[in-house]
N, C-alpha and C positions, 0 to 999 in steps of 0.2 A: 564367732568373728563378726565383727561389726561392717558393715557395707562401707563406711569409711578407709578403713582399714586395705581394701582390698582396690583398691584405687591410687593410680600414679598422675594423671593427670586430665584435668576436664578443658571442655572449651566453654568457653564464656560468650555468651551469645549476644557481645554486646563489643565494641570496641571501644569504649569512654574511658580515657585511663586511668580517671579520677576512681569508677567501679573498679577497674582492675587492680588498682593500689588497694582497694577497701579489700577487696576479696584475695588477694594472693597474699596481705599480711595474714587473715584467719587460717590459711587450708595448706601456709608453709607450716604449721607445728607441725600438720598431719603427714610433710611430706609427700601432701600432693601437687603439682604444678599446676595454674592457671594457665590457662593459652586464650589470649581473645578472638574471634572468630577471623579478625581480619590476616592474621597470620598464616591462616588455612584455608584463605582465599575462598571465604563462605560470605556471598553477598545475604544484603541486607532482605529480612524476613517483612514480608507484607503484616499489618495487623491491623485488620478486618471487624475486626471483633468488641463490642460492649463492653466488655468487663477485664482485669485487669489480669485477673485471672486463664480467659482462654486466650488472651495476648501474648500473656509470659509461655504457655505451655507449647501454641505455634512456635514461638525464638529457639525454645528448647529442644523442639524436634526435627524443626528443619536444622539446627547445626548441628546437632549430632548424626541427622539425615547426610549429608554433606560431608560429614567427617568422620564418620563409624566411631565417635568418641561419645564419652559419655557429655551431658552436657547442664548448665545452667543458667537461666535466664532469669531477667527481673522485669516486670513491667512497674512503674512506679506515676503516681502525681498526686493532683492538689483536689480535696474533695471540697467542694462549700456547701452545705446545708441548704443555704437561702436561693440557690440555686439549683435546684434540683439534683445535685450532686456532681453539677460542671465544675472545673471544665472536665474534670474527670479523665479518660482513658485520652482525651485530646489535650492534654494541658498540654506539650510540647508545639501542638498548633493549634492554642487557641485560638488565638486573632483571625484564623483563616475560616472560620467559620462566619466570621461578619466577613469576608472579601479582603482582608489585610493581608500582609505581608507575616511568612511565621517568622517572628524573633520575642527574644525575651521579653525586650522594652515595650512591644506592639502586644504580647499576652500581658504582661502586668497591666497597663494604660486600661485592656479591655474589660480587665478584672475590677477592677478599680470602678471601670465607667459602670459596670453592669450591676455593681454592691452599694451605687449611689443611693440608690431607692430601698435599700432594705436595713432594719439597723440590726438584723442579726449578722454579724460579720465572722462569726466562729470560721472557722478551717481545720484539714488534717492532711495532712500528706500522708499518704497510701503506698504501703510496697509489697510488692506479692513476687514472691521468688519462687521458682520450680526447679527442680532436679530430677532430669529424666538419665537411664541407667544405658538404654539407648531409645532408636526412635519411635520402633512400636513397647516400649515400656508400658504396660497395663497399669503398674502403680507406681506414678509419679510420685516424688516426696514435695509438699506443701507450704509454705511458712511465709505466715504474711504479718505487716506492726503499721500502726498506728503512731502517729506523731500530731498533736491535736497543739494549734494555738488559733490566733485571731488577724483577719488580714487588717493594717495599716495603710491609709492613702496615701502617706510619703514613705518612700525607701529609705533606710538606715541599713548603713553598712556596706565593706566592701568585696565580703569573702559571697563563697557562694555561687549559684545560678539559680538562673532559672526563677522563681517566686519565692526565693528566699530573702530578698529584702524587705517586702511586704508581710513574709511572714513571723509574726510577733509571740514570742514567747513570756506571758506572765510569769511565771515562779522564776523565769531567768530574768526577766526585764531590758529584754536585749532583740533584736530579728535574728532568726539560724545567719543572716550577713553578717550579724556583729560578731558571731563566734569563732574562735579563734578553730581552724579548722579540725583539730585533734579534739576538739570538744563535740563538735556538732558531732563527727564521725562516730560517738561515744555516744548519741542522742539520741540521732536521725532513727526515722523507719528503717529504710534500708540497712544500718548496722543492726539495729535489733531485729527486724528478720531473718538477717546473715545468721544472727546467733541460734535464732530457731531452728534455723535449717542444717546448721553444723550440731544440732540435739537429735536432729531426727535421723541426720544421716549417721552417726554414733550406735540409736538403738535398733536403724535397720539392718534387714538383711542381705 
């Protein structure tokens, strides 16, 4: 019996409904329910942490902490090369690392300012999803994707957040903004991690 299998429903360690739409279409075949954290009156997780990795696994266990359920979390952003791999685990605040204000427009603007100087402009957006079973879980389930294009100085498109108008897709010829959303969701890191991690959780125990 698959560790899937033996599951009615998790919390989602995340309130964003746009995630909660991505995740509660995958885990209804299985007839598991999604629950978002805020439903269970599980405040928000501090994330302390470097990498994207020990960010997602804190989300994951303080709401299962909070909630005796089992739980899943994602830490996700924008990696650039030329930057040393900023804004990285801060991409939702990057602007506030120069003293700005955090919003989209103020992290794109910074993005932009800071790729002036370099003509490597490669990107990837980064997703690392964890599944813990509860909260001292010794073996967490893993699954992390890669989404690789090239940032853009002018924004195109209107779907999206966050650094997805800047972000430019060659073999599509379009930014994830211009994508009609059932598309990107079919693209993006974050669904092809989802998909990982509905493999792993299938052949665990």
């Amino acid at each position: 019996m698959s560790l899937l299998t033996t599951l009615d429903q998790i919390v989602l360690a995340s309130n964003n409904q746009g995630k909660l739409k991505e995740f509660a279409a995958l885990f209804d075949q299985y007839g598991v329910k999604i629950i978002p954290q805020g439903e269970l009156n599980v405040p928000e997780c501090d994330e302390p942490f470097q990498t994207f990795l020990e960010n997602a696994l804190a989300k994951a266990r303080h709401a299962s902490r909070v909630t005796g359920l089992p739980a899943i979390a994602d830490d996700s952003g924008i990696v650039v090369p030329a930057l040393k791999g900023f804004p990285g685990v801060m991409s939702a605040r990057y602007a506030t690392l120069f003293g700005e204000e955090k919003s989209d427009a103020n992290n794109n603007a910074r993005l932009i300012r800071e790729l002036q100087r370099h003509a490597d402009k490669s990107a990837a957006y980064l997703a690392v999803l964890v599944f813990v079973r509860d909260t001292d879980d010794p073996a967490p389930l893993v699954a992390q994707s890669w989404w690789h294009g090239v940032i853009i100085d002018e924004p195109r498109g209107e779907h999206g957040f966050g650094y997805d108008p800047h972000f430019y897709l060659p073999e599509h010829e379009r930014t994830a903004a211009e994508m009609e959303p059932a598309l990107k969701n079919s693209l993006s890191h974050r669904a092809n991690a989802l998909k990982k991690l509905i493999l792993e959780m299938e052949q665990a125990q």
